[in-house]
C-alpha positions as a Markdown table, in Angstrom:
| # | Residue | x | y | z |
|---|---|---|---|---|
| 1 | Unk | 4.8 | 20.8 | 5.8 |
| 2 | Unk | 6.6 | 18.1 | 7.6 |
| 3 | Unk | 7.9 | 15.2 | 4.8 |
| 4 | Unk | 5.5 | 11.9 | 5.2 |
| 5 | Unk | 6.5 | 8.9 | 5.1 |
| 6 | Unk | 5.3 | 5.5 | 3.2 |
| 7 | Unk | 6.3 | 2.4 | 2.9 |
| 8 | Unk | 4.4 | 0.1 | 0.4 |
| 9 | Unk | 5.1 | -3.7 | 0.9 |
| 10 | Unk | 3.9 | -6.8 | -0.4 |
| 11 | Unk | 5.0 | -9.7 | -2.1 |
| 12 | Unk | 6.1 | -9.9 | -6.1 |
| 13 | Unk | 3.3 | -9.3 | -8.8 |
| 14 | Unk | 0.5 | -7.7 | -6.4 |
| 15 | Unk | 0.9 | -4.0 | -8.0 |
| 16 | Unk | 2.9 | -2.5 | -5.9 |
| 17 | Unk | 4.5 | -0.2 | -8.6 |
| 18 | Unk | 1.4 | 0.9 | -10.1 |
| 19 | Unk | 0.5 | 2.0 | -6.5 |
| 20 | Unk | 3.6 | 4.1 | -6.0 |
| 21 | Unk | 3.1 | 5.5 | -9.6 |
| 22 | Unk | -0.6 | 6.8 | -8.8 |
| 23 | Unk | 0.4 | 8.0 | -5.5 |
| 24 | Unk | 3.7 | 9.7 | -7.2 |
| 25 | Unk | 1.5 | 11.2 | -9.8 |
| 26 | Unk | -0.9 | 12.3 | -7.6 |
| 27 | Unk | 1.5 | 13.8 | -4.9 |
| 28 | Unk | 3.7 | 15.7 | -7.5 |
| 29 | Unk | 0.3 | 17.2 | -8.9 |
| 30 | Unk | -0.5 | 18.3 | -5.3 |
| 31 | Unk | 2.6 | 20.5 | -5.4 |
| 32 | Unk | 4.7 | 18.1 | -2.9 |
| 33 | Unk | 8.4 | 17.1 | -3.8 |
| 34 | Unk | 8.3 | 13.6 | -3.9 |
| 35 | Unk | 10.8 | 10.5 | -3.8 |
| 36 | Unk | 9.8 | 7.4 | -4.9 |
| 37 | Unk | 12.2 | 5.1 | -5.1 |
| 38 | Unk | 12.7 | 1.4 | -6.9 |
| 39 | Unk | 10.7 | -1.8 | -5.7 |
| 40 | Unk | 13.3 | -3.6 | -4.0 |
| 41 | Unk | 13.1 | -7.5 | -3.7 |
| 42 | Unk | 12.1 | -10.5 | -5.6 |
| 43 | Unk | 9.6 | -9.1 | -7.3 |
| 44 | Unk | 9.5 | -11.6 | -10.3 |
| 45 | Unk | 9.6 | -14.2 | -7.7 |
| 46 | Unk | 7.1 | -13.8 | -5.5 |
| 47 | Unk | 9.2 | -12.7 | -3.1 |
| 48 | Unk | 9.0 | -9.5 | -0.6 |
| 49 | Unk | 9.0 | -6.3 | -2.2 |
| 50 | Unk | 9.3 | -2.6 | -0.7 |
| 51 | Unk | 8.9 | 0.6 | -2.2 |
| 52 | Unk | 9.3 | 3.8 | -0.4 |
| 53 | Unk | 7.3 | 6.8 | -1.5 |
| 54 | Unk | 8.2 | 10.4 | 0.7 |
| 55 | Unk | 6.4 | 13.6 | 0.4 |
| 56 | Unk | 6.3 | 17.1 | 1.6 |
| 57 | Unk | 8.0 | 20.7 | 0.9 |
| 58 | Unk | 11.5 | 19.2 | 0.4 |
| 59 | Unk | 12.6 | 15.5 | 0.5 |
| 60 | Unk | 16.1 | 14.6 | -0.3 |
| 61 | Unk | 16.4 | 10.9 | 0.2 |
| 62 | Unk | 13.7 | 8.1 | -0.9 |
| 63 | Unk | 14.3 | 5.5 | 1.6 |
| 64 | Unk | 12.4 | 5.0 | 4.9 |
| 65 | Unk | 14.5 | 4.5 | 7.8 |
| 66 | Unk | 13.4 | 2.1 | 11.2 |
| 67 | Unk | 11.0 | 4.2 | 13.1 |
| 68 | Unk | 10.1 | 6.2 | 10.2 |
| 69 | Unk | 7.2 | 5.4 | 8.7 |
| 70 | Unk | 3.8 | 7.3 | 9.3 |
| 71 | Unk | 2.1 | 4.7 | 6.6 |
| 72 | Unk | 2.9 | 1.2 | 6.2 |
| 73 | Unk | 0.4 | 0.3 | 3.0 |
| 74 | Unk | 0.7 | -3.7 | 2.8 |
| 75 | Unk | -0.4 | -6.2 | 0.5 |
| 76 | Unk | -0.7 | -8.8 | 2.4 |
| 77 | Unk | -0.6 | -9.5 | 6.3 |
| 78 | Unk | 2.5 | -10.8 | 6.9 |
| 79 | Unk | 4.1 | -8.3 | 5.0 |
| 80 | Unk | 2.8 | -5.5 | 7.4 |
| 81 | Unk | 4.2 | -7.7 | 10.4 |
| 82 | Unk | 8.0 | -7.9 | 8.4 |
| 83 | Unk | 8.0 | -4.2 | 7.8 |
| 84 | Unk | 6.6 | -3.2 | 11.2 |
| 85 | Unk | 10.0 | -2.0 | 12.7 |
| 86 | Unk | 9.7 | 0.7 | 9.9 |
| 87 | Unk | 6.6 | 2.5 | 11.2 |
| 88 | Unk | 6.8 | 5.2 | 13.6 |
| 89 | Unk | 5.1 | 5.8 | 16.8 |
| 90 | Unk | 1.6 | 6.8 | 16.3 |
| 91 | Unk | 1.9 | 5.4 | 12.4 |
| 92 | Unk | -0.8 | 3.2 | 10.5 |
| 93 | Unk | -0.8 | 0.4 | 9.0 |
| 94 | Unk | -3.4 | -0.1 | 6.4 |
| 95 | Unk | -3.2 | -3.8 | 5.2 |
| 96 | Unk | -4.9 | -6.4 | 3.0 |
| 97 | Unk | -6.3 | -9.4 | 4.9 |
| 98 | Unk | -4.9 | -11.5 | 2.5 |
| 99 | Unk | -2.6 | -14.1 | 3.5 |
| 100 | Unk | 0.2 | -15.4 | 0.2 |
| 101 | Unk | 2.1 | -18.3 | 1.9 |
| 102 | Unk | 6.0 | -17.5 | 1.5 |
| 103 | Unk | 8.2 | -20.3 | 0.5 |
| 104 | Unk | 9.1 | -21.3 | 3.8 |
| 105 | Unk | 5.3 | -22.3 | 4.4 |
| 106 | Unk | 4.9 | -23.9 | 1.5 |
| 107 | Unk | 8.0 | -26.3 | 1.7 |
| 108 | Unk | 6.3 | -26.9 | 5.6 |
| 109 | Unk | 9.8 | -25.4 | 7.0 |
| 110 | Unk | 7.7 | -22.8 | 8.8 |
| 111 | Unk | 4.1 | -22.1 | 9.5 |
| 112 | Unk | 2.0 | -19.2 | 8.6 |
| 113 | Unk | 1.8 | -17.0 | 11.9 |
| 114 | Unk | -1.4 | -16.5 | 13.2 |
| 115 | Unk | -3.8 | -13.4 | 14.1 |
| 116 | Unk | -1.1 | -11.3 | 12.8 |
| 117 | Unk | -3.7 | -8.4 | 12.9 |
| 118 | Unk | -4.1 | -8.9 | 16.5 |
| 119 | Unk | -0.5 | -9.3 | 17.2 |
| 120 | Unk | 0.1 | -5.4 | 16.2 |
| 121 | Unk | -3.0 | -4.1 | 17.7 |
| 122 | Unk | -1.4 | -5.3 | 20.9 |
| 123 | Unk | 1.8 | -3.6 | 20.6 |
| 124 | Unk | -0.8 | -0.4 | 20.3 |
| 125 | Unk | -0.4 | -0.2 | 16.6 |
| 126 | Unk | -3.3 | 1.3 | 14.8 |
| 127 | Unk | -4.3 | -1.2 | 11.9 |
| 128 | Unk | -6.9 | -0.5 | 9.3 |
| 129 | Unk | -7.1 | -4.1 | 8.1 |
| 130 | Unk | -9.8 | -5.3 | 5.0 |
| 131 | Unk | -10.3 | -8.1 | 2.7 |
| 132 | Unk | -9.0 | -6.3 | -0.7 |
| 133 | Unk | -9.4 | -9.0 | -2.6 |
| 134 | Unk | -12.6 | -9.5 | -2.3 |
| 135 | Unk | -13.6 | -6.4 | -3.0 |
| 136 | Unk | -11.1 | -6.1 | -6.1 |
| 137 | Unk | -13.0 | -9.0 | -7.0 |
| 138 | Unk | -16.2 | -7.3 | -6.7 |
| 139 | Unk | -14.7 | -4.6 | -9.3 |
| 140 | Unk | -14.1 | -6.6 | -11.7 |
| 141 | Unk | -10.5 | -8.3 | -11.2 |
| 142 | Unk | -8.4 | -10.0 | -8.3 |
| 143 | Unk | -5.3 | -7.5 | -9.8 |
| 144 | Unk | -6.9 | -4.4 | -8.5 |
| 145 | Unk | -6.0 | -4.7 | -5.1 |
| 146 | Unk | -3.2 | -2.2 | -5.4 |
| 147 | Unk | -6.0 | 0.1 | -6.0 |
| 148 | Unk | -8.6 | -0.8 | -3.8 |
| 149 | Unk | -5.5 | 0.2 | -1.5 |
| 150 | Unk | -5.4 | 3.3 | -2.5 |
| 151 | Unk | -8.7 | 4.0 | -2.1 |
| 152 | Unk | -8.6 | 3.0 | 1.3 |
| 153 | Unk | -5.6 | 5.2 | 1.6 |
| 154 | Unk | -6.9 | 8.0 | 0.6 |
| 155 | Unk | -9.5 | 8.3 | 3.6 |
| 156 | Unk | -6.2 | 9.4 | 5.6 |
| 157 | Unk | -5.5 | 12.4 | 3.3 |
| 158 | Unk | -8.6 | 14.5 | 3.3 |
| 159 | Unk | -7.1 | 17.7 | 1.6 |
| 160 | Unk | -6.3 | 15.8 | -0.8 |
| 161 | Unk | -9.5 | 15.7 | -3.4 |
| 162 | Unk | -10.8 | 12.5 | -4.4 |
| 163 | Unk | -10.6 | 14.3 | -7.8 |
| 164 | Unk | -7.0 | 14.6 | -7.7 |
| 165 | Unk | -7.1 | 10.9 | -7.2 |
| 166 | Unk | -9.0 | 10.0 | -9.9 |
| 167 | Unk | -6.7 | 11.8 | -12.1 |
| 168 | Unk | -3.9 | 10.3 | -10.9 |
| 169 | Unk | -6.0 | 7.0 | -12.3 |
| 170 | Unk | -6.2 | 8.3 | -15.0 |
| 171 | Unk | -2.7 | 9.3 | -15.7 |
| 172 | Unk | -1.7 | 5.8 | -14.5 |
| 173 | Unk | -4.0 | 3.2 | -15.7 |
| 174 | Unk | -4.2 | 2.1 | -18.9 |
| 175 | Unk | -8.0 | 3.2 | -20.5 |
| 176 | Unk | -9.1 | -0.6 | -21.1 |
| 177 | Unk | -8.8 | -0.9 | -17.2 |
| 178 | Unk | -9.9 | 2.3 | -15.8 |
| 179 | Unk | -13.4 | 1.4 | -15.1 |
| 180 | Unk | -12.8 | -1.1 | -13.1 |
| 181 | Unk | -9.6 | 0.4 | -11.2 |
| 182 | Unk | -12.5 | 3.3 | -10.4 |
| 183 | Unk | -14.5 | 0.6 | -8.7 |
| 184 | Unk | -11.9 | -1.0 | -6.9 |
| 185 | Unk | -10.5 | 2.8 | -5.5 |
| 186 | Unk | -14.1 | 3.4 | -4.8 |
| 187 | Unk | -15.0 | 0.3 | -2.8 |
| 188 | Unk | -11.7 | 0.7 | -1.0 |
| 189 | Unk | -12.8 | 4.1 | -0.2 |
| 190 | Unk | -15.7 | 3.1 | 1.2 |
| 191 | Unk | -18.0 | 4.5 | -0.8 |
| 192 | Unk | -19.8 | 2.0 | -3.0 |
């Protein structure tokens, strides 16, 4: 198969290494060679993190080039909009509504942009935008967005099967949490 490309973004803290460790996991016990490759950023700081994840029969670099992308996962809105030169043509965005003010915004040096969403639809980009945090809320915990992500995700890989998924939670969560990172995948799959 042809080597897929992911890029997931989103600001310091949100989870974004637990996410590329389940879909890692998951993709490895698939049979795909995978690169995943460091969160790169401020992550401690609340700054703008990327991690790259790449999958097929043989991948030989981790990093995502411009144009590259066929999945942008983001965290948060204006993430998806900073990364956007990343996807390819015909790529997806699937994004959390959420928007986390960058420091810019909060010292009133910039504004937050507005109907971001919109903004890529127009340039013909195909955006699966949803409110994770409420539904990671409705799991249980405003931390289980990463995985509500996922869930989402994994509408766009249907041979891959949800059980392989759930393993991959399993492999990945710690058992105190797992529960409720099962409802947060499930509501992000749509199927609660």
């Amino acid at each position: 198969m042809k080597t897929v490309n992911m890029m997931i973004v989103g600001v310091g803290g949100q989870g974004s290494l637990l996410a590329s460790k389940v879909l890692g996991h998951l993709l490895l016990t698939q049979g795909y060679d995978v690169k995943v490759s460091e969160v790169h950023g401020m992550s401690q700081r609340g700054g703008s993190v990327v991690t790259y994840v790449r999958f097929g029969d043989k991948v030989y670099a981790p990093v995502v080039d411009k144009g590259e992308a066929d999945f942008i996962v983001s965290f948060e809105k204006l993430e998806a909009a900073r990364w956007l030169s990343h996807l390819k043509k015909g790529g997806r965005i699937v994004t959390n509504t959420q928007e986390i003010e960058p420091m810019p915004v909060i010292t009133g040096a910039a504004a937050y942009p507005d109907h971001l969403i919109e903004k890529m639809q127009e340039k013909g980009v195909q955006v699966d935008a949803l409110d994770c945090l409420s539904l990671a809320e409705q799991a249980g915990s405003s931390k289980a967005v990463n995985i509500v992500l996922m869930g989402r995700l994994s509408r766009y890989f249907p041979d891959i099967p949800e059980e392989a998924w759930q393993e991959a939670l399993t492999a990945c969560v710690p058992s105190k949490y797992l529960e409720l990172n099962r409802r947060a995948f499930a509501l992000g799959r749509g199927e609660m």
